[in-house]
N, C-alpha and C positions, 0 to 999 in steps of 0.2 A: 622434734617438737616444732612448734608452730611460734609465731612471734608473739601470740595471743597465750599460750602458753606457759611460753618463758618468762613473759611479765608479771603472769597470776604468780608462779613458782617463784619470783623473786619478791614481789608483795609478802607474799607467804612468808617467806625466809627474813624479812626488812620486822614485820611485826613480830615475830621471835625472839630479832634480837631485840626488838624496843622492849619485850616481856623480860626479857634477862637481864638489860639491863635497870629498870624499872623493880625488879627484887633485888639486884644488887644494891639498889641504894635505899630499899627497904630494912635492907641488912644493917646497912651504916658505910656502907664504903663509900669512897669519893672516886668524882669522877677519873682522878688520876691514880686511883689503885684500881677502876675496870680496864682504864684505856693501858696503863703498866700491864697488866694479867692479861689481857690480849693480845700484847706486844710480845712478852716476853713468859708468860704462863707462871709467874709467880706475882705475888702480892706485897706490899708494904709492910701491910699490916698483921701484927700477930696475934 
């Protein structure tokens, strides 16, 4: 891939997760039960 590429493909991928995490706290989660769950793939909260 090209360097012009790689950057659209990482834009890409940057507002994805800003969408996931943007419903996570739609949800009710705090920022330290998404930043825990992508640490560690579990959550705080039950």
């Amino acid at each position: 891939m090209s360097d012009i590429q790689d950057q659209l493909q990482i834009e890409q991928l940057d507002q994805e997760w800003l969408e996931l995490i943007q419903e996570a706290k739609q949800l009710g989660l705090s920022f330290d039960d998404i930043s825990q769950f992508l640490q560690h793939g579990t959550s705080s909260t039950k």
